[in-house]
C-alpha positions as CSV (number, residue, x, y, z in Angstrom):
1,X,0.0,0.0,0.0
2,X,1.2,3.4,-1.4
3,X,0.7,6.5,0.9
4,X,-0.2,9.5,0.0
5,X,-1.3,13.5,1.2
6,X,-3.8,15.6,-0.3
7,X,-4.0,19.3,0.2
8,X,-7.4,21.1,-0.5
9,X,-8.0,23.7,-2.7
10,X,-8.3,27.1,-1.3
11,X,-11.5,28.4,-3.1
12,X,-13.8,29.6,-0.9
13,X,-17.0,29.8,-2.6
14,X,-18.3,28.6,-6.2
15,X,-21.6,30.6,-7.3
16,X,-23.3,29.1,-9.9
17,X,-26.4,30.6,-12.3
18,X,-26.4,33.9,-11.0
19,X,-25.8,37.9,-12.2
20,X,-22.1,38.2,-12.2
21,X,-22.4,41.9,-11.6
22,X,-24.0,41.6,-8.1
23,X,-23.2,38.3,-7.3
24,X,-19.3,40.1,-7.0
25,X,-20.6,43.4,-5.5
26,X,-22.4,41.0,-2.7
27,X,-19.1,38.9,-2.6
28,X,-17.0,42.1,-2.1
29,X,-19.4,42.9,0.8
30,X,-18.9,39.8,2.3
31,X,-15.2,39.4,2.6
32,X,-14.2,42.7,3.6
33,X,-12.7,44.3,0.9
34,X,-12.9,47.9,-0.3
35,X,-10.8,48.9,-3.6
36,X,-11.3,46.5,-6.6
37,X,-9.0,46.0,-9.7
38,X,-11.0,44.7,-12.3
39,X,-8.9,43.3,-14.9
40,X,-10.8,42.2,-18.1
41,X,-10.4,41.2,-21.9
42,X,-10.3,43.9,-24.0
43,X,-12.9,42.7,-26.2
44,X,-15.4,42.7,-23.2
45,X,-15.0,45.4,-22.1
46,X,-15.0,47.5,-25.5
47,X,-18.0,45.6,-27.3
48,X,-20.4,44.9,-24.2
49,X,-21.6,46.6,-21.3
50,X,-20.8,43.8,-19.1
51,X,-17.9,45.8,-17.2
52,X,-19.9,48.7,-16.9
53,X,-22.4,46.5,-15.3
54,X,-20.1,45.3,-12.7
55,X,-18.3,49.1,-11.9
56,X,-22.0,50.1,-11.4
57,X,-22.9,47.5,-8.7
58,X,-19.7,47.9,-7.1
59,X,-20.1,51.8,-6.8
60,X,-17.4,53.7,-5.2
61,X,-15.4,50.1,-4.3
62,X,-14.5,50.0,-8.4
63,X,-11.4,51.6,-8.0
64,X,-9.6,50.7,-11.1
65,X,-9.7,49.0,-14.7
66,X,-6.9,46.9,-16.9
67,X,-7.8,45.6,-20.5
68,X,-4.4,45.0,-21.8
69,X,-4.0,41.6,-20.9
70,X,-2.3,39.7,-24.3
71,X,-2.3,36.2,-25.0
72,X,-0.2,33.8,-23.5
73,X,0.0,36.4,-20.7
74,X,3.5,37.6,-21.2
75,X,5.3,38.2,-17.8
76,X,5.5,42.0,-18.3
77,X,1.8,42.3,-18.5
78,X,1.7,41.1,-15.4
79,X,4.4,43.2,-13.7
80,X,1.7,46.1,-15.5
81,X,-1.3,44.5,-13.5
82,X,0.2,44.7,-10.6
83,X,1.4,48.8,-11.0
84,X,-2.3,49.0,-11.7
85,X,-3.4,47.4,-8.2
86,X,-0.8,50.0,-6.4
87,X,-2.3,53.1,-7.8
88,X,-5.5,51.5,-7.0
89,X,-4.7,50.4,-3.6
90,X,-6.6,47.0,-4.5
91,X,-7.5,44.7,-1.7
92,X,-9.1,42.4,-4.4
93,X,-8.8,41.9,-8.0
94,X,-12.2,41.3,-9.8
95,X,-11.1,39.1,-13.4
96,X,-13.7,38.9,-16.0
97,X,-12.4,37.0,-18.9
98,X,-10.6,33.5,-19.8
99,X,-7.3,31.9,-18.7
100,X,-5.3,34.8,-20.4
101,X,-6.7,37.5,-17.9
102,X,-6.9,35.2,-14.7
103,X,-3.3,33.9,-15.0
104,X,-2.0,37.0,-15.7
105,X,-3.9,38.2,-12.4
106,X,-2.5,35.3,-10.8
107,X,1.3,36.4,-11.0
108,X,0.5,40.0,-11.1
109,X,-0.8,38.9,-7.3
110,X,2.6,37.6,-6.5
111,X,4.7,40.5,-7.5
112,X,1.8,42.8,-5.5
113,X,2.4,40.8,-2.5
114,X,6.5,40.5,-3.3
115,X,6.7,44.3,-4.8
116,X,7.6,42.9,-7.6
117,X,8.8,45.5,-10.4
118,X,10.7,44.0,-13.1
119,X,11.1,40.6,-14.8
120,X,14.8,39.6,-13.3
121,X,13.4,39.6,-10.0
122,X,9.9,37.8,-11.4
123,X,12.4,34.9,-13.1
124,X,13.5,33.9,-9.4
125,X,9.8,32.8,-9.0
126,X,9.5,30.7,-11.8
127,X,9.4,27.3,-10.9
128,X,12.4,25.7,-12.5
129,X,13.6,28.4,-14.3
130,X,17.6,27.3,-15.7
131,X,20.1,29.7,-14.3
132,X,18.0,31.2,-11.8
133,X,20.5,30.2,-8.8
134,X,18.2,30.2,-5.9
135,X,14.3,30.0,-6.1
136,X,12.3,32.5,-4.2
137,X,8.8,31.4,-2.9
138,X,5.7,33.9,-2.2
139,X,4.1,34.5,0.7
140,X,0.7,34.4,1.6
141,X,-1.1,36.4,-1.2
142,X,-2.2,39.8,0.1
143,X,-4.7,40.6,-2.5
144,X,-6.7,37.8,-3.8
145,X,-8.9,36.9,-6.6
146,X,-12.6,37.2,-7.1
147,X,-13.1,35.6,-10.3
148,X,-15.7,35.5,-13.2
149,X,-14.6,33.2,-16.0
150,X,-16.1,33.8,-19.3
151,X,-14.1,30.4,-20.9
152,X,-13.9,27.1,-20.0
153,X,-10.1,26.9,-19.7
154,X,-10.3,26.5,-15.8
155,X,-7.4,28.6,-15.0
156,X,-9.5,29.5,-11.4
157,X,-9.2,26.2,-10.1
158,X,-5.1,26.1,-9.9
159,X,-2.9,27.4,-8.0
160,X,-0.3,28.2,-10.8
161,X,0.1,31.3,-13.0
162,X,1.5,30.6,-16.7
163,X,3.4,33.6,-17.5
164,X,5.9,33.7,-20.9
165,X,8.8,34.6,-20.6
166,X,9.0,37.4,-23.2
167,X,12.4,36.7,-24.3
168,X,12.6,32.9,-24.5
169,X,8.9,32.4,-25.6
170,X,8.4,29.7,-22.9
171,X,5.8,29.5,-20.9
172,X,6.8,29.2,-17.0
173,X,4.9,28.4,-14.1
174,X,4.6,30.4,-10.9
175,X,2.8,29.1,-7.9
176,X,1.5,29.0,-4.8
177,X,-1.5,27.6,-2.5
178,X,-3.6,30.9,-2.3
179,X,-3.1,32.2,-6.1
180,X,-6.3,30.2,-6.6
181,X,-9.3,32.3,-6.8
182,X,-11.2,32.8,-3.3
183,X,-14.3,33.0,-5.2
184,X,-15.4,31.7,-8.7
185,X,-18.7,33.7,-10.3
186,X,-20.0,31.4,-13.1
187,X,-22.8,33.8,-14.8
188,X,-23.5,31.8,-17.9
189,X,-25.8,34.8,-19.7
190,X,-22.6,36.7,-19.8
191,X,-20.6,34.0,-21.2
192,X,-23.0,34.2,-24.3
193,X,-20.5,37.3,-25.1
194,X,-17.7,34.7,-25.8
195,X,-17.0,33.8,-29.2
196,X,-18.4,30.0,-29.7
197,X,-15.6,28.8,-31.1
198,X,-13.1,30.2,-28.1
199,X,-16.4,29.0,-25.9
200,X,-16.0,25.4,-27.2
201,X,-12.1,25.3,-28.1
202,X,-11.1,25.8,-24.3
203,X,-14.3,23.4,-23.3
204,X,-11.8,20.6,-24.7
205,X,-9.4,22.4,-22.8
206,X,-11.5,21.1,-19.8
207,X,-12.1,17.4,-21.6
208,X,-7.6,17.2,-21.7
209,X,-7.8,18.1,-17.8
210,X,-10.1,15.2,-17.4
211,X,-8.3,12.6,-20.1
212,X,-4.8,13.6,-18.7
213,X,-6.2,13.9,-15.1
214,X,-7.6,10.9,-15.3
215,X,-5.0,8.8,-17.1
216,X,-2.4,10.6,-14.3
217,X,0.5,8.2,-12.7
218,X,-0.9,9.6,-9.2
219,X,-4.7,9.3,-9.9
220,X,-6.3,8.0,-7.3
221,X,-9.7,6.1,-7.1
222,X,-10.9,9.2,-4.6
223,X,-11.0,11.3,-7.9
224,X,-10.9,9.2,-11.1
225,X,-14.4,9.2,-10.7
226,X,-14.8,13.4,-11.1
227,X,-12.6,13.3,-13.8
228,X,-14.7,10.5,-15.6
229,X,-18.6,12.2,-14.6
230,X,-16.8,15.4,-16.1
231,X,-15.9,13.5,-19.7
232,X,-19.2,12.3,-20.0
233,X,-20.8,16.0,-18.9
234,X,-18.7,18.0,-21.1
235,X,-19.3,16.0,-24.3
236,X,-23.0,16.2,-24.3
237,X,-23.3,19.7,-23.0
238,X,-20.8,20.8,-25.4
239,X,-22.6,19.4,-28.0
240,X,-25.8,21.4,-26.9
241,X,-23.9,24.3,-27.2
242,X,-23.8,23.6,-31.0
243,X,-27.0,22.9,-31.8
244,X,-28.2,25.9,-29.6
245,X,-25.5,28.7,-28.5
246,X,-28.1,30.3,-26.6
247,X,-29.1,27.2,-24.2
248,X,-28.2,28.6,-20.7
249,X,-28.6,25.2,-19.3
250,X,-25.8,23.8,-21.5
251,X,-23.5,26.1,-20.6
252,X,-24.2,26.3,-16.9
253,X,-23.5,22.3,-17.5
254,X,-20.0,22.9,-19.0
255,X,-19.1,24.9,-16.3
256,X,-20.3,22.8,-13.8
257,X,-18.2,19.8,-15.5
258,X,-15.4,22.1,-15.3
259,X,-15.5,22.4,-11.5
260,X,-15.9,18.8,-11.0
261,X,-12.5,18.2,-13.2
262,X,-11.1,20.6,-11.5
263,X,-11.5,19.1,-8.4
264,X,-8.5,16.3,-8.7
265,X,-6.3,18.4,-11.0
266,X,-4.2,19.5,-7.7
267,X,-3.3,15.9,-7.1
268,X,-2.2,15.0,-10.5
269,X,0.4,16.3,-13.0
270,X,-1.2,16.9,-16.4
271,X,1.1,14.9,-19.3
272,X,2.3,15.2,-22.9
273,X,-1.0,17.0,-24.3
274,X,-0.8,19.5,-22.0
275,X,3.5,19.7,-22.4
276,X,3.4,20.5,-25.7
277,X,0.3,21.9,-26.1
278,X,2.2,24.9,-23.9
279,X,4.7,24.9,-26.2
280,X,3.0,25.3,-29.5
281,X,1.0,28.1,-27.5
282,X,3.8,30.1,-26.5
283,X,6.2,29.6,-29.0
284,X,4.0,29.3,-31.9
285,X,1.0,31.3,-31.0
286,X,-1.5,28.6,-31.2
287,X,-4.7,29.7,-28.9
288,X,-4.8,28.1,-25.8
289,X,-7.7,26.2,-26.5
290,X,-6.6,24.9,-29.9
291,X,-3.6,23.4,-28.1
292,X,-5.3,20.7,-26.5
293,X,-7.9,19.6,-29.5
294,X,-4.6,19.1,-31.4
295,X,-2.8,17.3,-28.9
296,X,-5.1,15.3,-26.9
297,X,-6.1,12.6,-29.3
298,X,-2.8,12.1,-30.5
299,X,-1.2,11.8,-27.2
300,X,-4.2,9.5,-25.8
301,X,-3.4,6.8,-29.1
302,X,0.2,6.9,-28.2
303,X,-0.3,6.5,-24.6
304,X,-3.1,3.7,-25.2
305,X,-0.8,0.6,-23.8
306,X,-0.2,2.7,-20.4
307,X,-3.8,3.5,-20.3
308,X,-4.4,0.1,-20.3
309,X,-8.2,-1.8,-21.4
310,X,-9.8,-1.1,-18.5
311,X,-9.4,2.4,-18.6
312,X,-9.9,3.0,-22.0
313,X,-12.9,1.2,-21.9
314,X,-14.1,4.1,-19.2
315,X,-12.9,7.1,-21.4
316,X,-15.3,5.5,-24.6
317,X,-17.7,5.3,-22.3
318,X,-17.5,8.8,-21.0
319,X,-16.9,9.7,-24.5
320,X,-20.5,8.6,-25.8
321,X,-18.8,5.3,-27.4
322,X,-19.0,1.7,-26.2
323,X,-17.0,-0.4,-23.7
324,X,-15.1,-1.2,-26.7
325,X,-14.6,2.0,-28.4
326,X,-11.5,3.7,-29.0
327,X,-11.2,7.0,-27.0
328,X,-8.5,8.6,-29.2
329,X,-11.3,8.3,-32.0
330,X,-13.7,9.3,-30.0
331,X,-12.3,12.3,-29.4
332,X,-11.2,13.1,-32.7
333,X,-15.4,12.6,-33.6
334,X,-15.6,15.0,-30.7
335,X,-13.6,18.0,-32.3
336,X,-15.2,17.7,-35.5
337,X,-18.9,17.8,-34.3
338,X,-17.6,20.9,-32.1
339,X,-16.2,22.1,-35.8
340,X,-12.7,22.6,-34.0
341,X,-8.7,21.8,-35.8
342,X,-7.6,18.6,-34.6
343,X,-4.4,18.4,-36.6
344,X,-0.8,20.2,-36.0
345,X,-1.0,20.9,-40.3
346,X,-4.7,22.9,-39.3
347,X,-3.0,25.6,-36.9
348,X,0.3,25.7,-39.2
349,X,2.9,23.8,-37.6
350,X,4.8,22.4,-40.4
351,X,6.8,19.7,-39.8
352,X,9.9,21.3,-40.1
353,X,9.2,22.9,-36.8
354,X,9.2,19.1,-35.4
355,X,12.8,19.5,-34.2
356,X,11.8,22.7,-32.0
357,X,9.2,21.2,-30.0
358,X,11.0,18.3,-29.5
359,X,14.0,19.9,-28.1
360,X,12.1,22.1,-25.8
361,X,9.4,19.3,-24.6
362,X,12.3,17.6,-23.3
363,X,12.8,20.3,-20.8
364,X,9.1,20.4,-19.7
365,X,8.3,19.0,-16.5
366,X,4.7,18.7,-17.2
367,X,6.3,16.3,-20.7
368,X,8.1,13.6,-18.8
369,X,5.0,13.2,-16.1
370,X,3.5,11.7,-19.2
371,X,2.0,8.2,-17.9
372,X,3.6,6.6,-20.9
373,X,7.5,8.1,-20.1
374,X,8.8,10.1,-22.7
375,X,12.2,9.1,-23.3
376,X,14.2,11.6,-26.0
377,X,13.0,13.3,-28.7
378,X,12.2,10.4,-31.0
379,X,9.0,9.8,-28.9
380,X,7.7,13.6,-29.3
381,X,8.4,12.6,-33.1
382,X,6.0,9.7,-32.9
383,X,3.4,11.8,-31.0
384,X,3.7,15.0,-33.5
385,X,3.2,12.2,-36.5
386,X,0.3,11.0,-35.0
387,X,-1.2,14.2,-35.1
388,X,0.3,15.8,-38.0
C-alpha cells in the first residue's frame, strides 16, 4: 500500500447561475474588501456593457480597470497588472475573462504581494527556471482573486500562473497555494458574449484536464471518478452548445463539468498534451484552447498501452462510445462535431518545426510526467506524427 497527502483547494466559494455583476458586489461585501481591480479582456469590455455592469454594482469600491492583458500572458503584463493594483490600492482583483486575464492576475498577485517591479526579479519565482541560482517562494497572497470566468479553460481552479517569458517564448509556471481564486462567479448569460468557437475550443481544454487527469501516474480512485462524470458532462453539454449557443442550461452544465474536473487536478500532473500543447502556444501562438484539440487525441493513441483496457474502456464510455470504443477516436469525432482543428498541419505547424518542439518538450516537467514516459525526442516525433 502506497501512501499518499492531499492538500485542499483554497477556493472559498463557487456561485453558480447567478448575475455576475451583483453576485461580485455581494461577494465584495462579504469578505471585507474595499478597492477592486477589475482586470478584463479587451474585447469585453469594449464591445459589451458587461464591465460597466459590474463598476456600477460595485459603486465607489470599483477603484480601477486593466484591459491589456495579451495572450499567453506575457510576464510583463503582469508586472503592469500589478502597478495598476498600487495606484489603485486593490484589496481584491475582480477578473472577468478567460485563462489569459486570470493567470495574468494570478502572478500579477505575486509580485503585488513580493513588490515585484521587473522581470529579473519575477524569473527567481519561476518554478524551475535554468540559471535562476536560488528559487524564491511567495508569501501568503495579500490581495486575492474574485473571479468570473467567461471560458472554460479553468485557470480559477489552480494554483499556478502561466506567464511567458517574453524573451525565451516559454511559458513558465509560478505558484502557490492561495493564487487560486477565493471565489469563482460562473454567470452563464454573460458567457453568451464569448465567441463559440473560443467557448467550445477551451471546453476541450476542460475534456484534456479530465483525459490527462484521469490517465495521471498519481490518480487515485478518490477522484478518477470526477474526472470521468466530467468526460461524459462536457461532451453532451458541449454538444448542446452547437446545436443551440443560446441554451443557458448547457452552458451552466460545462461549467459545472469544469469544476468537477477541476477538483482532482491538484493531485495529479497533467502529461504530454498538456506539455506540448504549452509549447506550441507560447512559442508558436496557437490559442490556448486549440492546443489541446490538437494534442489530446494524438497523445491518448500513443499513450493507449499505459492507459491500459480497462481504462480505455471508461474514457469510450464517457466519450458517448461503447466499452469497446476507442477514446483517441472518439475524441477526434468529438472536435469535428464541435467544428474545432484537430491536426498540427490545421493551426500551421509544419513539420519542419518538429525539431523545435521536440528539443524544448524535453525540458518540460509537465512532458516527462507523461503516464507513458517520454524518453528523448524520437517519442515527441512519434506523438507530432500521429497528429500531423
Amino acid at each position: 500500500m502506497t501512501g499518499a497527502t492531499y492538500d485542499m483547494l483554497r477556493v472559498e466559494r463557487v456561485n453558480l447561475g447567478q448575475p455576475a455583476a451583483q453576485t461580485a458586489a455581494a461577494e465584495m461585501e462579504r469578505i471585507g474588501a474595499n478597492h477592486a481591480l477589475i482586470v478584463s479582456s479587451g474585447s469585453l469590455a469594449r464591445n459589451t456593457d458587461e464591465i460597466e455592469k459590474i463598476q456600477r454594482a460595485l459603486g465607489a469600491k470599483a477603484a480601477g480597470l486593466f484591459t491589456n492583458c495579451r495572450a499567453h500572458s506575457p510576464q510583463d503584463d503582469a508586472l503592469a497588472v500589478a502597478d495598476a493594483a498600487r495606484t489603485a490600492n486593490a484589496d481584491v482583483f475582480i477578473t472577468v475573462g478567460g485563462g489569459t486575464v486570470i493567470d495574468t492576475t494570478k502572478v500579477a498577485q505575486l509580485c503585488l504581494t513580493e513588490d515585484v517591479r521587473d522581470l529579473e526579479t519575477l524569473g527567481h519565482y519561476a518554478l524551475g527556471r535554468a540559471g535562476t541560482d536560488e528559487m524564491k517562494t511567495c508569501g501568503p497572497i495579500t490581495a486575492r482573486q474574485i473571479a468570473i470566468p467567461t471560458t472554460l479553460s479553468a485557470a480559477e481552479f489552480t494554483a499556478l500562473g502561466g506567464a511567458t517569458n517574453i524573451e525565451t517564448r516559454v511559458k513558465e509556471a509560478f505558484v502557490t497555494p492561495d493564487m487560486v481564486a477565493r471565489v469563482i462567479i460562473y454567470d452563464p448569460a454573460l458567457c453568451t458574449n464569448t465567441p463559440n468557437d473560443l467557448w467550445l475550443s477551451t471546453g476541450i481544454r476542460s475534456v484534456d484536464h479530465a483525459v490527462e487527469g484521469y490517465c495521471a501516474k498519481a490518480a487515485s480512485p478518490a477522484i478518477k471518478g470526477s474526472f470521468v462524470q466530467s468526460l461524459k458532462m462536457l461532451a453532451q453539454s458541449l454538444r448542446a452548445t452547437v446545436k443551440d449557443p443560446s441554451d443557458l442550461s448547457a452552458r451552466l452544465n460545462s461549467q459545472e463539468a469544469l469544476w468537477l474536473g477541476s477538483m482532482g487536478r491538484s493531485y495529479v500532473t497533467m502529461g504530454a498534451s498538456h506539455g506540448i500543447g504549452y509549447i506550441l502556444g507560447g512559442a508558436f501562438g496557437v490559442p490556448h484552447g486549440v492546443t489541446s484539440c490538437v494534442m489530446l487525441p494524438a497523445v491518448v493513441e500513443w499513450n493507449a498501452d499505459a492507459i491500459g483496457k480497462n481504462g480505455r474502456s471508461e474514457l469510450a464510455q464517457a466519450l458517448g462510445g461503447g466499452a469497446s470504443g476507442d477514446p483517441a477516436d472518439l475524441l477526434r469525432r468529438l472536435m469535428e462535431d464541435l467544428r474545432q482543428p484537430h491536426t498540427l498541419s490545421a493551426v500551421g505547424i509544419k513539420e519542419s518545426d518538429w525539431q523545435k518542439i521536440a528539443d524544448m518538450a524535453m525540458q518540460n516537467f509537465v512532458v516527462l510526467s507523461n503516464p507513458r514516459p517520454v524518453t528523448g525526442p524520437d517519442d515527441i516525433f512519434e506523438i507530432l506524427s500521429i497528429a500531423a
